[in-house]
FILOZA-556453 format. One record per residue (C-alpha): residue number from 1; x, y, z. Coordinates in Angstrom, 3 decimals, always signed. Example, Ala and Ser with C-alpha at 12.3 -4.5 7.8 and 13.67 -1.06 7.14 Angstrom:
(node 1; (+12.300; -4.500; +7.800)),
(node 2; (+13.670; -1.060; +7.140)),
% end
This chain:
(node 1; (+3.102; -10.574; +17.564)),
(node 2; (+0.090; -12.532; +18.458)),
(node 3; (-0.393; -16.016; +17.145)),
(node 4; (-2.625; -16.662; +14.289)),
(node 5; (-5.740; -18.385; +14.478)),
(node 6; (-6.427; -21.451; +12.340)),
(node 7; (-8.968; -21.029; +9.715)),
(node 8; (-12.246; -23.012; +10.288)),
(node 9; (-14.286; -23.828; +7.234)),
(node 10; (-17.607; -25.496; +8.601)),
(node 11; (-15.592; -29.136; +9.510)),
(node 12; (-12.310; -27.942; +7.807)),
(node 13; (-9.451; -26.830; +9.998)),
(node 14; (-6.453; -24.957; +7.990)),
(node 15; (-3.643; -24.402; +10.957)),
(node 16; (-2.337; -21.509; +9.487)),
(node 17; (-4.654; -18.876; +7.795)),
(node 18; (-2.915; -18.317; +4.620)),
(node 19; (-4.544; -19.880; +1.202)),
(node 20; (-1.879; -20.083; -1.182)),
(node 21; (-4.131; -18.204; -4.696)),
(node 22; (-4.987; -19.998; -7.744)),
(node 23; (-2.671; -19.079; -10.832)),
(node 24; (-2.711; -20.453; -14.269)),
(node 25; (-1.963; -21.519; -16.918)),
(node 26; (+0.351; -23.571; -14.967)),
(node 27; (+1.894; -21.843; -12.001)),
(node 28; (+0.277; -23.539; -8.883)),
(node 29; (-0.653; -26.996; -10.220)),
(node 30; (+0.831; -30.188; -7.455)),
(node 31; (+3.706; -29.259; -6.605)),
(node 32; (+2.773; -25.819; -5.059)),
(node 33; (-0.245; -26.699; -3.991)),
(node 34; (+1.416; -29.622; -2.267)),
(node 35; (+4.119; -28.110; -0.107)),
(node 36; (+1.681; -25.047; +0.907)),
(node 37; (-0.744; -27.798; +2.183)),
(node 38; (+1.883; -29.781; +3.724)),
(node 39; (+3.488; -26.704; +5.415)),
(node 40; (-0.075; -26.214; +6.782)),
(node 41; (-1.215; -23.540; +4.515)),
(node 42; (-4.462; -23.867; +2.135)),
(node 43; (-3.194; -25.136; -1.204)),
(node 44; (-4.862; -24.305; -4.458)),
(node 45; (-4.730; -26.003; -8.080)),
(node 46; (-5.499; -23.512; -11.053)),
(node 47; (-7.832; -25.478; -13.461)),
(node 48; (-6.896; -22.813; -16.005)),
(node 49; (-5.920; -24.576; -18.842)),
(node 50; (-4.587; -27.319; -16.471)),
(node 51; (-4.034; -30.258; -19.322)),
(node 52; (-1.808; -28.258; -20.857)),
(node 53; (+0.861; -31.087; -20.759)),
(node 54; (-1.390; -33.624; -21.531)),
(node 55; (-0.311; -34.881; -25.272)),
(node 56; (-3.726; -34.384; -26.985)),
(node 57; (-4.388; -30.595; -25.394)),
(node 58; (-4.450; -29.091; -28.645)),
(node 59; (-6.397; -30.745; -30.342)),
(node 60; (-9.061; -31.703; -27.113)),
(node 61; (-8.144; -29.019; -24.867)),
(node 62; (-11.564; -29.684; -22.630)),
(node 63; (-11.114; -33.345; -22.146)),
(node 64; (-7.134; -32.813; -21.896)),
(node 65; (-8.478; -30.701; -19.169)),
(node 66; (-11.015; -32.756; -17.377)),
(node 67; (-7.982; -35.736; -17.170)),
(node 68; (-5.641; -33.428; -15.614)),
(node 69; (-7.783; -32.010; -12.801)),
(node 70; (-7.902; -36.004; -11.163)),
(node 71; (-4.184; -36.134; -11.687)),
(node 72; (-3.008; -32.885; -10.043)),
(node 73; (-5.091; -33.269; -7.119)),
(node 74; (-4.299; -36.874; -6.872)),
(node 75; (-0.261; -35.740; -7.153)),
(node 76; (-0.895; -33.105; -4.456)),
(node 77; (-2.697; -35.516; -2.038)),
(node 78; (+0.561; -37.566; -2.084)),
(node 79; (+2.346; -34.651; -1.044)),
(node 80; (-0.130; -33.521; +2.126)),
(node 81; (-2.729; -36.788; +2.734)),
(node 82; (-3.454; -34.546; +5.686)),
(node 83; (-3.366; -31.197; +3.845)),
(node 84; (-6.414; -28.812; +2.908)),
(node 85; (-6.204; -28.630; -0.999)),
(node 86; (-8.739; -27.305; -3.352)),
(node 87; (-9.298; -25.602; -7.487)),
(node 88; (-9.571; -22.567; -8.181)),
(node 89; (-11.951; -22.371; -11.168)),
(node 90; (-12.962; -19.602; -13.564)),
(node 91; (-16.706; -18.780; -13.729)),
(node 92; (-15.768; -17.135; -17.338)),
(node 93; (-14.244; -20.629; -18.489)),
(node 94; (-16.244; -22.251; -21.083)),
(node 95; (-17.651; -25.347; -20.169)),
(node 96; (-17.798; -23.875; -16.454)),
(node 97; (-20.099; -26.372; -14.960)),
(node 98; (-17.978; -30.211; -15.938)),
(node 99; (-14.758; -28.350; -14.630)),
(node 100; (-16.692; -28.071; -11.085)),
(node 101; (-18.222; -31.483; -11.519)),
(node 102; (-14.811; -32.682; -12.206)),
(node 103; (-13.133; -31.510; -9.502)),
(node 104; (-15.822; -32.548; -6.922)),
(node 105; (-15.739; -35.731; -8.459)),
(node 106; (-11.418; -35.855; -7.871)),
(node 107; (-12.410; -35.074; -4.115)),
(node 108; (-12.093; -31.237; -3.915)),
(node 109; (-11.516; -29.864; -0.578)),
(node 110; (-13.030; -26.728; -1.945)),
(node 111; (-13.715; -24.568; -5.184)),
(node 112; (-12.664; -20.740; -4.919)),
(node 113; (-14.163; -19.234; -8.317)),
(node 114; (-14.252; -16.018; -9.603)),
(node 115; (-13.585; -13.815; -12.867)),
(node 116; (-17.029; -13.338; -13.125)),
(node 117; (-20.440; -14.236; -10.365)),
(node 118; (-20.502; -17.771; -9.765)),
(node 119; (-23.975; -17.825; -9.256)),
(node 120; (-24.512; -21.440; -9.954)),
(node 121; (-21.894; -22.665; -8.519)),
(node 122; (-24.066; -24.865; -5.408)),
(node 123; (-26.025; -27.092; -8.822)),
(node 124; (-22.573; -28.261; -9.793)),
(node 125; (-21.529; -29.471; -6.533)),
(node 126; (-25.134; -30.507; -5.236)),
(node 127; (-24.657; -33.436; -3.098)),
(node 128; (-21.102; -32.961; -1.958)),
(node 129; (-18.561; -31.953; +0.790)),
(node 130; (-16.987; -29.535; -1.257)),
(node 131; (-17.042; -26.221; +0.263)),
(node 132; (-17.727; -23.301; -2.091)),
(node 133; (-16.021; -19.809; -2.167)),
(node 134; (-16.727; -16.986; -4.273)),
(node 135; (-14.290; -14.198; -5.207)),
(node 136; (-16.090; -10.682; -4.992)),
(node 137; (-14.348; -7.437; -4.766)),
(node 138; (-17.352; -5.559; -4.287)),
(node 139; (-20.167; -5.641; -1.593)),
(node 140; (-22.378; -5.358; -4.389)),
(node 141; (-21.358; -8.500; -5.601)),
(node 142; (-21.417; -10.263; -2.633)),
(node 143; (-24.848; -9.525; -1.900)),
(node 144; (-26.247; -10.455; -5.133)),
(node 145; (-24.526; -13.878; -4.834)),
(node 146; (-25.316; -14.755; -1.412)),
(node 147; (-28.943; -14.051; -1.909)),
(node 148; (-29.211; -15.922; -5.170)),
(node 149; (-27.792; -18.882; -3.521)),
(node 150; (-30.062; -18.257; -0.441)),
(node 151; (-32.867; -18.435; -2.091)),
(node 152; (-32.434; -20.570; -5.181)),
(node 153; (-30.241; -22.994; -3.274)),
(node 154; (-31.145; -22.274; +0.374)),
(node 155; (-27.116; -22.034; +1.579)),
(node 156; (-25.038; -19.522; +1.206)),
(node 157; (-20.792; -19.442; +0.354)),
(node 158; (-18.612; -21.496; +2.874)),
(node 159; (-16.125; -18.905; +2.452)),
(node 160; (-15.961; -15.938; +0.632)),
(node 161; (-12.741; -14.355; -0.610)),
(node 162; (-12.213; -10.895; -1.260)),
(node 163; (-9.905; -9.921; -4.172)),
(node 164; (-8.725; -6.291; -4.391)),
(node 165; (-6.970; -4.233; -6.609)),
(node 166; (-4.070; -5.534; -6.041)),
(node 167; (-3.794; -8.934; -7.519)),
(node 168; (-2.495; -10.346; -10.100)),
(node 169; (-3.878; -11.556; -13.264)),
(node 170; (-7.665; -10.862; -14.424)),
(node 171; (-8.987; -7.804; -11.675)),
(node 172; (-12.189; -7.984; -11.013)),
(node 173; (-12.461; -3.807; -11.085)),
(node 174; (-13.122; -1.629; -14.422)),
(node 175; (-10.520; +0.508; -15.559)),
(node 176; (-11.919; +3.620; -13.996)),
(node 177; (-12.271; +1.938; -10.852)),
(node 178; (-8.267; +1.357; -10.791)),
(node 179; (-7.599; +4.805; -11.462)),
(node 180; (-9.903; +6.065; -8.563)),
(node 181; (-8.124; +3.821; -6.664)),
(node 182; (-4.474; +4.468; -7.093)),
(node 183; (-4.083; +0.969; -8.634)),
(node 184; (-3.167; +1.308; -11.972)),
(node 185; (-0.164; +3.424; -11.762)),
(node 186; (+3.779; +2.087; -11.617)),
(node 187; (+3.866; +4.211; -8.245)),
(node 188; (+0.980; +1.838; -6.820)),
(node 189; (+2.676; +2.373; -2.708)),
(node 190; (+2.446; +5.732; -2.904)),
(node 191; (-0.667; +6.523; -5.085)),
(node 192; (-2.672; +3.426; -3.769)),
(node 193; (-6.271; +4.768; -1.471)),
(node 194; (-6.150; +1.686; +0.898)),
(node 195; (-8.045; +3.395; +3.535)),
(node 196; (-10.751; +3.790; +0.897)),
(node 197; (-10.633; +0.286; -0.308)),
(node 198; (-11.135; -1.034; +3.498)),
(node 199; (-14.335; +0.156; +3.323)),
(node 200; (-15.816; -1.937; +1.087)),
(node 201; (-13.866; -4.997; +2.636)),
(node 202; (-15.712; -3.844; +5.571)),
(node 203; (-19.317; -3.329; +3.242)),
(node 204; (-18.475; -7.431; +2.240)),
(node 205; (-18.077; -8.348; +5.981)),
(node 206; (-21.334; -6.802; +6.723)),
(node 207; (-23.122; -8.840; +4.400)),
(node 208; (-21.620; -11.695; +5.255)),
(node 209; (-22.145; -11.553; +8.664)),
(node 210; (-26.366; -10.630; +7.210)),
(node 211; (-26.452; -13.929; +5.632)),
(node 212; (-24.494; -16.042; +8.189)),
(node 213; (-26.768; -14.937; +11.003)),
(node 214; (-29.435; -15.997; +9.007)),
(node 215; (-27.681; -19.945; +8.227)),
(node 216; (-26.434; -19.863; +11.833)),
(node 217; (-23.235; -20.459; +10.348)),
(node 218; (-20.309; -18.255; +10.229)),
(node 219; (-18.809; -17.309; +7.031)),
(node 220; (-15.219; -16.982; +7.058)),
(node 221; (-13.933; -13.844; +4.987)),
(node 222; (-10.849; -13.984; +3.487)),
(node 223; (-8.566; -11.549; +1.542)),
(node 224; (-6.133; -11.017; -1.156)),
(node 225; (-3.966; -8.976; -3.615)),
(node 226; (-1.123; -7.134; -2.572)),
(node 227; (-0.543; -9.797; +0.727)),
(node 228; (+3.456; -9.983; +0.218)),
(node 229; (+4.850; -9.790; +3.728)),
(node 230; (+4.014; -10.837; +7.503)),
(node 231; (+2.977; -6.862; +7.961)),
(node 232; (+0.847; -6.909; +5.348)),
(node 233; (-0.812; -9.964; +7.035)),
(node 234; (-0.726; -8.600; +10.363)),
(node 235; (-2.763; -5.615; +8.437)),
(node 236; (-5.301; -7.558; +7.371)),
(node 237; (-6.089; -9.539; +10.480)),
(node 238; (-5.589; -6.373; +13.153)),
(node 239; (-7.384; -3.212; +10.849)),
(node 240; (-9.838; -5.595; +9.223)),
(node 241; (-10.737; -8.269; +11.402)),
(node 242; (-10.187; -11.038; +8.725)),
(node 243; (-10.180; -14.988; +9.346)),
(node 244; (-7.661; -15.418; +6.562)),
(node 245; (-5.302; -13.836; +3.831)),
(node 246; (-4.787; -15.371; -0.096)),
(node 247; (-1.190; -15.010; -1.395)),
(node 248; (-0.317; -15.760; -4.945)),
(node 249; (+2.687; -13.433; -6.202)),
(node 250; (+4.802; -14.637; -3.077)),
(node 251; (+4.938; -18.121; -3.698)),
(node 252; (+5.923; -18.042; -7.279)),
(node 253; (+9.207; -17.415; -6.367)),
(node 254; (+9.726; -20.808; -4.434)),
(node 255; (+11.761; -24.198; -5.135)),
(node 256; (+8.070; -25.942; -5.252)),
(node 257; (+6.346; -23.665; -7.329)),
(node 258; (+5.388; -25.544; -10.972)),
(node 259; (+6.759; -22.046; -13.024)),
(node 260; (+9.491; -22.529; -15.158)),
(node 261; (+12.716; -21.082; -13.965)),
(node 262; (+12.756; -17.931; -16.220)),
(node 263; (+9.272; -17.600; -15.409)),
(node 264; (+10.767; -17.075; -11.402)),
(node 265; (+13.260; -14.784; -12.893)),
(node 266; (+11.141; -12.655; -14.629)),
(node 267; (+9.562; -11.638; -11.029)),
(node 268; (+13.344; -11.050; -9.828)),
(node 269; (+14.087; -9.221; -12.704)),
(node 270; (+11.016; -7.078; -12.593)),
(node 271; (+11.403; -3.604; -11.200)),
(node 272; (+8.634; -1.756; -9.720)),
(node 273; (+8.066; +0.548; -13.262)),
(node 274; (+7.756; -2.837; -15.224)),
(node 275; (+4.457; -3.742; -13.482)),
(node 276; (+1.762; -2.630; -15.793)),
(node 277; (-2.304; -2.810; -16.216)),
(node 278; (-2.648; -4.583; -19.406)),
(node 279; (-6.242; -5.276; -21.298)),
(node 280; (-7.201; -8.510; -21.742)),
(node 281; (-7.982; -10.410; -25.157)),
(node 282; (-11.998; -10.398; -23.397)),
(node 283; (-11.503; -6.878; -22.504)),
(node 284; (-10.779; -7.160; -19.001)),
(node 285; (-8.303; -5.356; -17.058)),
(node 286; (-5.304; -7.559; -15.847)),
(node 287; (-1.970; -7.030; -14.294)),
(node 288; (+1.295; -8.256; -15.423)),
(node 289; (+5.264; -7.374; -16.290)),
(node 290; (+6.109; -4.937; -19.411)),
(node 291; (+8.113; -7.763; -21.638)),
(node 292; (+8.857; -7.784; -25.195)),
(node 293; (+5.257; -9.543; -25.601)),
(node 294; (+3.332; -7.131; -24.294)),
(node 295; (+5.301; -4.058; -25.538)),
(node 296; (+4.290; -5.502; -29.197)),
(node 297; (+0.489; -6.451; -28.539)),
(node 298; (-1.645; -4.575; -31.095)),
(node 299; (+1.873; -2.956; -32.614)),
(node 300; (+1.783; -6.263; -35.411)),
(node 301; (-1.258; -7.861; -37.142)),
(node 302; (-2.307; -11.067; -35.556)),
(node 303; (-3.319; -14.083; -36.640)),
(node 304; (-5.268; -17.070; -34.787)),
(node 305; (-4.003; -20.157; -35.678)),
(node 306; (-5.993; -22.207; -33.202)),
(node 307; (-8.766; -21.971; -30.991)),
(node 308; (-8.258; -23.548; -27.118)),
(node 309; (-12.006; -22.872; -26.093)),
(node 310; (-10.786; -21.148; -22.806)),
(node 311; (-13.201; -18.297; -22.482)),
(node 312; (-16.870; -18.088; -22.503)),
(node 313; (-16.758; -14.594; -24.187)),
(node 314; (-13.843; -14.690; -26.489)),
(node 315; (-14.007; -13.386; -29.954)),
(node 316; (-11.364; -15.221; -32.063)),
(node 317; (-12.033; -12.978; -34.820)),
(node 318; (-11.524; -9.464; -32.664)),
(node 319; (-8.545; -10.512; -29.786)),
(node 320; (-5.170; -8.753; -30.437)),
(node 321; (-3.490; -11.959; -29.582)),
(node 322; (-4.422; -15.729; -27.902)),
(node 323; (-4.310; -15.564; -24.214)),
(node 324; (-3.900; -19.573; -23.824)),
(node 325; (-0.968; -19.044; -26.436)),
(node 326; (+0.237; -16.259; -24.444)),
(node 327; (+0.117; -17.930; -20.841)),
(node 328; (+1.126; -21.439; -22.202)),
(node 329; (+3.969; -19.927; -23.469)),
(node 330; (+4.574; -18.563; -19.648)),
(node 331; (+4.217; -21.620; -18.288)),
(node 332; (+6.776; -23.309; -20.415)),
(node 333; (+9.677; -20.727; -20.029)),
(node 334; (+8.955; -18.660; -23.309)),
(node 335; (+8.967; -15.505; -21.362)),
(node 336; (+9.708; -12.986; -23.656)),
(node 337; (+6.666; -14.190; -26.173)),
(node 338; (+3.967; -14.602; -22.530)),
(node 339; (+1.771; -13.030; -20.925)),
(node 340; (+3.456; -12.610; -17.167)),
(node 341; (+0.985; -12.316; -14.865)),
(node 342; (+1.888; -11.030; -11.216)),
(node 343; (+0.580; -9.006; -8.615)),
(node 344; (+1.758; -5.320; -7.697)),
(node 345; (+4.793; -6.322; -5.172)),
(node 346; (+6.238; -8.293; -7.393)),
(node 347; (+9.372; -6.497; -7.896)),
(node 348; (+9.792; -6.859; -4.148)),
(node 349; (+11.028; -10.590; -5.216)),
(node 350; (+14.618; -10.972; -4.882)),
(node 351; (+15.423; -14.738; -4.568)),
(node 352; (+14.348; -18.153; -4.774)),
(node 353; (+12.979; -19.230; -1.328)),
(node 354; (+11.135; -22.519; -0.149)),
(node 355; (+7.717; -22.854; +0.464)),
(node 356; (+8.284; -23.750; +4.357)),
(node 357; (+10.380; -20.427; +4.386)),
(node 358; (+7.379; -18.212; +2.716)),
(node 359; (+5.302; -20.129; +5.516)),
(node 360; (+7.055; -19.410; +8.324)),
(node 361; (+7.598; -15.474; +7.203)),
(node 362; (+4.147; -14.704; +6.187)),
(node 363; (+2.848; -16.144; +9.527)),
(node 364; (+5.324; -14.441; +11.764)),
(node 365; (+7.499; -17.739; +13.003)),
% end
């Protein structure tokens, strides 16, 4: 097994090529993003609803927010002052552009965004040494952003991650895109078309390769969803030629991880028929465990009793249930009344390990 490179970022170095994904509400705040940094990993803070904690979140969830962002990175610095440690921020979160501002302002390594084009994402950093990332899963989508920022902002991404069917959480595929794909079915090993996938991983590379030539600058491509084991790493660097690989669903299950216990459990508990697609409150496809809560979604009438301002395009007045509600609830051990978000090997998790151990696996040591 051949040593892995480090992954260069313009003037950032991360020793081993492994960024540790962004998960909210809750799940990789400090503490995660901490010990993956320290263990020499890329670590990443979810600004999802980050304030949760904070005592006046319900009632101002955006400045609750805004506080917490400063705090978590300042909490994670104390665990790696030599680490790589960054946000990963929502492009479909209201109030988009003072979460970015914020956490350039805190002293961002770098901002991954996604769940939606993050178009203007170079305005709200202007200025700074933040590096920017966008998530695409589609060469389609990487072109459009890399020439919009080309030519409205003359640069193009620092990094650009590549999210495929996969992951956990919000997908950034259409239903009938999963289904050609294999990746909406409880069978996802057997049924999944990787071979097809790689081709668009390959479409992305192409363009950024286009638009790097053009900066003189090379743009580090990086990808994720379904990235469990040290094979599936090994994958992605030999048969696609990638400088690094995002892991989310693996590092849940660790000591550091900011889950709640039954949170962890839930992923050990999970067997491979529990992982479902599930639709979104804003429509969007997502994947996550079959639990009580989402057995009963749309089964009993629902009623809104407060609004978080999360989501750009949420409808209070048409959702089938809150999705703050729903993944606050996750993040402080009400399992069986959440919204569990994973990725599709999560039933592969079968104890609690530490973050230096998920390290040392995923990279080969």
């Amino acid at each position: 097994m051949g040593v892995l490179q480090s992954l260069v970022i313009g003037n950032l170095t991360v020793k081993k090529p492994i960024i540790q994904g962004g998960m909210g509400v809750g799940i990789s705040l400090s503490s995660l993003a901490g010990a993956v940094a320290k263990a020499g990993g890329m670590g990443i803070i979810s600004t999802a609803q980050i304030g949760f904690r904070e005592p006046d979140f319900v009632k101002n969830p955006q400045e609750a927010n805004l506080r917490a962002i400063g705090k978590e990175l300042k909490k994670a610095r104390e665990i790696a002052p030599e680490g790589v440690i960054g946000f990963n921020i929502m492009v479909a979160t209201r109030d988009y552009a003072l979460y970015v501002k914020e956490a350039v302002k805190a002293g961002a390594d770098i901002i991954i965004s996604g769940a939606g084009l993050p178009v203007d994402l170079p305005e709200f950093a202007k200025g700074s040494a933040t590096k920017l990332a966008p998530i695409v899963s589609s060469a389609k989508s990487a072109r459009v952003i890399c020439r919009l920022w080309d030519r409205k902002y003359k640069r193009v991404p620092d990094m650009v991650v590549i999210e495929g069917p996969l992951a956990g959480g919000h997908l950034g595929f259409s239903t009938e895109e999963l289904h050609q794909l294999g990746a909406d079915t409880d069978n996802v090993p057997v049924t999944y078309k990787q071979d097809q996938y790689d081709q668009e991983v390959k479409a992305i590379q192409k363009v950024t390769e286009e638009f790097g030539q053009k900066y003189q600058k090379k743009i580090p491509v990086v990808t994720a969803g379904g990235i469990y084991d040290h094979k599936d790493v090994m994958r992605q660097f030999e048969t696609l030629g990638v400088d690094g690989v995002q892991v989310a669903t693996r590092f849940v299950t660790t000591e550091e991880c900011d889950a709640p216990m039954a949170y962890k459990q839930a992923y050990i508990h999970a067997k491979k028929e529990d992982i479902v697609i599930t639709k979104s409150p804003v429509g969007m496809p997502g994947r996550a465990i079959k639990n009580k809560f989402l057995e009963g979604v749309g089964k009993t009438p629902f009623k809104l009793e407060w609004c978080y301002q999360c989501l750009e395009h949420c409808n209070p007045a048409t959702i089938p249930y809150c999705i703050t509600k729903a993944l606050v609830n996750a993040a402080i051990g009400k399992v069986d009344e959440a919204l569990l978000f994973c990725g599709s090997n999560a039933y592969r998790a079968e104890k609690i390990e530490t973050v230096p151990e998920v390290m040392a696996e995923l990279c080969g040591e």
